[in-house]
mmCIF file as gemmi writes it, N, C-alpha and C atoms, coordinates in Angstrom:
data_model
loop_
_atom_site.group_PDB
_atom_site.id
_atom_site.type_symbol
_atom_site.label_atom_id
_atom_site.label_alt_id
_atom_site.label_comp_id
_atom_site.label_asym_id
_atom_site.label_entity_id
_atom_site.label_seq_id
_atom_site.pdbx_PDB_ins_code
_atom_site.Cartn_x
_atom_site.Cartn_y
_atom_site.Cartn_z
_atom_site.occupancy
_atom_site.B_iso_or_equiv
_atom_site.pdbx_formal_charge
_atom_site.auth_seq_id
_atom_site.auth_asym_id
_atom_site.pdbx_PDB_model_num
ATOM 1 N N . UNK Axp A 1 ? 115.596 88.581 104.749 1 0 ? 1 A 1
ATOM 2 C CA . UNK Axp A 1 ? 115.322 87.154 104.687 1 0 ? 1 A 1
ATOM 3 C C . UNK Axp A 1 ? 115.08 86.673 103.267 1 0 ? 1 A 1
ATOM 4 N N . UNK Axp A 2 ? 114.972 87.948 102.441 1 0 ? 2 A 1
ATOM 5 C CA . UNK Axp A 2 ? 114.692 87.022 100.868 1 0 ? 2 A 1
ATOM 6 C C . UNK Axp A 2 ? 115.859 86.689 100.237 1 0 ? 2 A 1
ATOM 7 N N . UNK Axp A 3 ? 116.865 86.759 101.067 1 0 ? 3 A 1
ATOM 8 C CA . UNK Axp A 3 ? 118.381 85.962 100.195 1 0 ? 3 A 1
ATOM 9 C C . UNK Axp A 3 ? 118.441 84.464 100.991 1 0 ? 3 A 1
ATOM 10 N N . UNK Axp A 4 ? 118.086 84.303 102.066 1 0 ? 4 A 1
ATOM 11 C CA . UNK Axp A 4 ? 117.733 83.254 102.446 1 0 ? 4 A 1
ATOM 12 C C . UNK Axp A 4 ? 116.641 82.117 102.226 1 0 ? 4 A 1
ATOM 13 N N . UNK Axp A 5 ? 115.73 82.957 101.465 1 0 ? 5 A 1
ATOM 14 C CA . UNK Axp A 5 ? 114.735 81.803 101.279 1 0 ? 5 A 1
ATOM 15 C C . UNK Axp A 5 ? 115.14 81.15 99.903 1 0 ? 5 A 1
ATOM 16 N N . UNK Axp A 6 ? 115.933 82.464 98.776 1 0 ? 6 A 1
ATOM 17 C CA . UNK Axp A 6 ? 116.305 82.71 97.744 1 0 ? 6 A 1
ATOM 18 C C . UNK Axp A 6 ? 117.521 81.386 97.614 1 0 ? 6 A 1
ATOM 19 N N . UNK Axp A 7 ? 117.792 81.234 98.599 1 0 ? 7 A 1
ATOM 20 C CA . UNK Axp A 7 ? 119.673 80.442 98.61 1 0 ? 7 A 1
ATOM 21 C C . UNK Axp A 7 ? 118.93 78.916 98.963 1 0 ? 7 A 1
ATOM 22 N N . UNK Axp A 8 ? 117.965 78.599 99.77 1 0 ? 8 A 1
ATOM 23 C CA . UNK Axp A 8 ? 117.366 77.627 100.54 1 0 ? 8 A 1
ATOM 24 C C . UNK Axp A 8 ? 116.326 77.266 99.233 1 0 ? 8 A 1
ATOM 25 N N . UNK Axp A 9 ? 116.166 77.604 98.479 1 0 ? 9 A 1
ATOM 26 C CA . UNK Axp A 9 ? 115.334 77.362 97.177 1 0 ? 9 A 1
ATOM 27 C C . UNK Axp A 9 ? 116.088 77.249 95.725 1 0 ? 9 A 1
ATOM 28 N N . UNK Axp A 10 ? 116.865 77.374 95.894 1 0 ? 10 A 1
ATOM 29 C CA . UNK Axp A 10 ? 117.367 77.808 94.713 1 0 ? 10 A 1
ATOM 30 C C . UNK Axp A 10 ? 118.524 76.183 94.227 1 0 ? 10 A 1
ATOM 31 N N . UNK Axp A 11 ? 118.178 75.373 93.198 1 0 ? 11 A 1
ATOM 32 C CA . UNK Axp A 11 ? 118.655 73.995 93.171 1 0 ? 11 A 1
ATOM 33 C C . UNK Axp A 11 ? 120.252 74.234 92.998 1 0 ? 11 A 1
ATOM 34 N N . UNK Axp A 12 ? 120.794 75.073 92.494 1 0 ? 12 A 1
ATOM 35 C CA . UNK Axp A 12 ? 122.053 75.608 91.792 1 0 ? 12 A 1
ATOM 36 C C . UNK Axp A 12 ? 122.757 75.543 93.286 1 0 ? 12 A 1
ATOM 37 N N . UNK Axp A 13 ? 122.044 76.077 94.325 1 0 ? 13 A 1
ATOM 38 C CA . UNK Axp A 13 ? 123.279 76 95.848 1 0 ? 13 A 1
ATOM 39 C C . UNK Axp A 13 ? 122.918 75.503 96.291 1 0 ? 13 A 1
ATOM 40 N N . UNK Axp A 14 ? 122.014 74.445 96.095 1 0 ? 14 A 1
ATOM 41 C CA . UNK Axp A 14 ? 121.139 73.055 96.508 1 0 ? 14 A 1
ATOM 42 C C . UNK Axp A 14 ? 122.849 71.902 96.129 1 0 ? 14 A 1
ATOM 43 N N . UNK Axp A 15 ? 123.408 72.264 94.745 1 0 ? 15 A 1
ATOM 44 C CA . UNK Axp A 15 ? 124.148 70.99 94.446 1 0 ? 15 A 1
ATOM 45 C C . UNK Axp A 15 ? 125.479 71.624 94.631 1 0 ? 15 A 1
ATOM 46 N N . UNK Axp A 16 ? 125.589 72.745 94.674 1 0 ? 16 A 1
ATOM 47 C CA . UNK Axp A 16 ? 127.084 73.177 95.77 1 0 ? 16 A 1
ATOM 48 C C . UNK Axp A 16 ? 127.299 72.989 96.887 1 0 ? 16 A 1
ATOM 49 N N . UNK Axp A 17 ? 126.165 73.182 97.756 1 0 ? 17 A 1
ATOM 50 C CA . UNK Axp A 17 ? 126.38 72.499 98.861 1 0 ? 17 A 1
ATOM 51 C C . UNK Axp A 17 ? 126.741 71.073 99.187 1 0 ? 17 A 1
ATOM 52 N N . UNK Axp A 18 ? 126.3 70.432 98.108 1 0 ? 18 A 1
ATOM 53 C CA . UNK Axp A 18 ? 125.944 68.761 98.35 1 0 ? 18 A 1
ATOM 54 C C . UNK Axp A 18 ? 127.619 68.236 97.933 1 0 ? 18 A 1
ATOM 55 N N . UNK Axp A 19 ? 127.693 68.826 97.026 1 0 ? 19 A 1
ATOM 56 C CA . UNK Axp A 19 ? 128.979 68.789 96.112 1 0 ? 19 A 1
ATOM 57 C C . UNK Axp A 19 ? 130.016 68.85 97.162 1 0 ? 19 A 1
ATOM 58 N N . UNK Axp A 20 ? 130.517 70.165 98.185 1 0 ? 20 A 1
ATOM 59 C CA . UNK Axp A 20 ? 130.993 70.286 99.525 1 0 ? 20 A 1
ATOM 60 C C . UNK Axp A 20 ? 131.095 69.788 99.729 1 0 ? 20 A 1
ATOM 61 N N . UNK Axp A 21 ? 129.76 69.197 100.279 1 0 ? 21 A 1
ATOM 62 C CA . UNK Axp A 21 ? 129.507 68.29 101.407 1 0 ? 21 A 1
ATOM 63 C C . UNK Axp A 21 ? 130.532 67.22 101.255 1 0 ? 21 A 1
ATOM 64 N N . UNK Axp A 22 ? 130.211 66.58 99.94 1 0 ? 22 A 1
ATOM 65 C CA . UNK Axp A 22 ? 130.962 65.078 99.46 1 0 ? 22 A 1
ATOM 66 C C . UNK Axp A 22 ? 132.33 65.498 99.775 1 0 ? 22 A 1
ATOM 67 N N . UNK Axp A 23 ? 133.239 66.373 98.63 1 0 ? 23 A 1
ATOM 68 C CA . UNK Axp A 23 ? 134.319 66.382 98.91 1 0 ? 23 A 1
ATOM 69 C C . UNK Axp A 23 ? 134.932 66.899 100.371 1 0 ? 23 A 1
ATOM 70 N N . UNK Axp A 24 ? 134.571 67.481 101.211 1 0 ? 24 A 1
ATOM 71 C CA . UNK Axp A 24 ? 135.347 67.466 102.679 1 0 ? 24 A 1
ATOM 72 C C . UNK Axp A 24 ? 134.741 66.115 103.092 1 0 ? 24 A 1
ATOM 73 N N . UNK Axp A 25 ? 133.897 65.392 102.927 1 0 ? 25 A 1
ATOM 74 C CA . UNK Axp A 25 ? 133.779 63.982 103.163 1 0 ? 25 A 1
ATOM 75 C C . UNK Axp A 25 ? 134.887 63.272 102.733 1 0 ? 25 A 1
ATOM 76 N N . UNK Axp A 26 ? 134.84 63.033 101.48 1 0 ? 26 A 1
ATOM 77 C CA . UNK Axp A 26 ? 135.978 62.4 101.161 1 0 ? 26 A 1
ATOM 78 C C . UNK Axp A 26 ? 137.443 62.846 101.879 1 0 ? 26 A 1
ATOM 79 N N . UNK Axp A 27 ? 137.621 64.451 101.547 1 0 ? 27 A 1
ATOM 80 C CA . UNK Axp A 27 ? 138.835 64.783 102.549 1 0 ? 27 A 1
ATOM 81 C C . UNK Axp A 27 ? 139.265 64.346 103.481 1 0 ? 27 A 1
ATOM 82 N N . UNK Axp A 28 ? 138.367 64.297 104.407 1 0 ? 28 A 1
ATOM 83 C CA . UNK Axp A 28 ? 138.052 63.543 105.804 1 0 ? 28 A 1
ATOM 84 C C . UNK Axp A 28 ? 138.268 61.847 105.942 1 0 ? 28 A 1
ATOM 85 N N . UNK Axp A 29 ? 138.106 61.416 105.121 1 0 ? 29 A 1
ATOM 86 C CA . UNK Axp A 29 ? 138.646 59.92 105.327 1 0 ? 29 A 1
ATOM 87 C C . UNK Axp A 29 ? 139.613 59.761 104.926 1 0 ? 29 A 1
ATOM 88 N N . UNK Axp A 30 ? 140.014 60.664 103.713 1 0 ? 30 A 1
ATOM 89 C CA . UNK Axp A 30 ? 141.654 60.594 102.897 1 0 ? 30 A 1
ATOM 90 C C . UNK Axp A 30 ? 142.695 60.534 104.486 1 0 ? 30 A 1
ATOM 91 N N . UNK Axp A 31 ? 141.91 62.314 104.927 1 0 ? 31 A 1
ATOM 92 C CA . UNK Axp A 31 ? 142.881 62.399 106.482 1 0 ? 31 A 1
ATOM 93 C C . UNK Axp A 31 ? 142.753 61.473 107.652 1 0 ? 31 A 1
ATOM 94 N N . UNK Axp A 32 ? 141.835 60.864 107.516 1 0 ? 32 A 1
ATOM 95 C CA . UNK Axp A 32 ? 141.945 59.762 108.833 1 0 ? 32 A 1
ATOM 96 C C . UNK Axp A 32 ? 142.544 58.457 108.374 1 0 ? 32 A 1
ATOM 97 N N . UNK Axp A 33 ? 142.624 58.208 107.038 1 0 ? 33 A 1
ATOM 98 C CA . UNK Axp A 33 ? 143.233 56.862 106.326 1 0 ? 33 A 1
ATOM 99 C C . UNK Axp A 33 ? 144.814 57.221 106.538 1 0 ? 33 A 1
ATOM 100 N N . UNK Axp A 34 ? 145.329 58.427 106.401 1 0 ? 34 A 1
ATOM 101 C CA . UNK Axp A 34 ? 146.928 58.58 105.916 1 0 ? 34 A 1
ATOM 102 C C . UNK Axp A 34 ? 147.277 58.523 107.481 1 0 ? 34 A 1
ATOM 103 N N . UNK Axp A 35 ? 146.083 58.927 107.987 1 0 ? 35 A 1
ATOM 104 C CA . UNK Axp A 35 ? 146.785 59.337 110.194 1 0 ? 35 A 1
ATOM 105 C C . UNK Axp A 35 ? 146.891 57.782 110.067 1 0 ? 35 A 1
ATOM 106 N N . UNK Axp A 36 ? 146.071 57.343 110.146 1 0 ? 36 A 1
ATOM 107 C CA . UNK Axp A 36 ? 145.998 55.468 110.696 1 0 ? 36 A 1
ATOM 108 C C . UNK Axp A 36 ? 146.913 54.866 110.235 1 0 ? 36 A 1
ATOM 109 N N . UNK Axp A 37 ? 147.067 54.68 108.646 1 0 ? 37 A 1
ATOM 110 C CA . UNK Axp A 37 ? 148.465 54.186 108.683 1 0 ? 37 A 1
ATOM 111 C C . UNK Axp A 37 ? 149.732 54.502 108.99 1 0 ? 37 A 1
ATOM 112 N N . UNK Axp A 38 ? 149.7 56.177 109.35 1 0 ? 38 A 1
ATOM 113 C CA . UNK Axp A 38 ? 151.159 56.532 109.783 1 0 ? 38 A 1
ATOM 114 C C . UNK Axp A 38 ? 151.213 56.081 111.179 1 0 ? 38 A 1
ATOM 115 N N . UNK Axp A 39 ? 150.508 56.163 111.974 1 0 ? 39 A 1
ATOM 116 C CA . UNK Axp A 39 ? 150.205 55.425 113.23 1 0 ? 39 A 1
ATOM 117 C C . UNK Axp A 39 ? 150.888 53.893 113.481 1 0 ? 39 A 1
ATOM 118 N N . UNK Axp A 40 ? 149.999 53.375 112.321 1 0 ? 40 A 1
ATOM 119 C CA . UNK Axp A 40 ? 150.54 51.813 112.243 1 0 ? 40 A 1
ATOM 120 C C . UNK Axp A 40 ? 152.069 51.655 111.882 1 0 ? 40 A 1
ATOM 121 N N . UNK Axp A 41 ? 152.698 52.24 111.008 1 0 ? 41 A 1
ATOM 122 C CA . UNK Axp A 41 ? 154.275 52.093 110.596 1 0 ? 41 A 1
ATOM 123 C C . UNK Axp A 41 ? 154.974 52.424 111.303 1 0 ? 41 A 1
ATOM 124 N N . UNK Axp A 42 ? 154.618 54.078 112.426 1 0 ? 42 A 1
ATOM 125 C CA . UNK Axp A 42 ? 155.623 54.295 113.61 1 0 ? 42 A 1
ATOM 126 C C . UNK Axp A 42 ? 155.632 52.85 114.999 1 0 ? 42 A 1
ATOM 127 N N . UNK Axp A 43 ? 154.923 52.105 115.001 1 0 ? 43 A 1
ATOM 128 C CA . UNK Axp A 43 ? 154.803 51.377 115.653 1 0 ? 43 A 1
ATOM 129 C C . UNK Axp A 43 ? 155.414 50.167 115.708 1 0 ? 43 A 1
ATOM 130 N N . UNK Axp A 44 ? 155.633 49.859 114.148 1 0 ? 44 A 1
ATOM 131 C CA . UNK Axp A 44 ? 156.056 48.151 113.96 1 0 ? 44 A 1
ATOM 132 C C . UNK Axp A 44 ? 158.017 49.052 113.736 1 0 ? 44 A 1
């Protein structure tokens, strides 16, 4: 458990994680923005 308290304390994989976090966030709307409009153009 002391690599866990070690990783859960430690600010350095405090802002990798966060960092992650953001970019598959962003990923994630990139991919639901490009679905939606391909959606919309097969349609009209």
């Amino acid at each position: 458990m002391n690599i866990f308290t070690m990783l859960t304390n430690d600010p350095v994989v405090m802002f990798s994680f966060g960092g992650l976090a953001i970019m598959l966030g962003i990923c994630a709307y990139y991919v639901y923005y490009f679905i939606k409009h391909i959606n919309e153009d097969t349609k009209s």
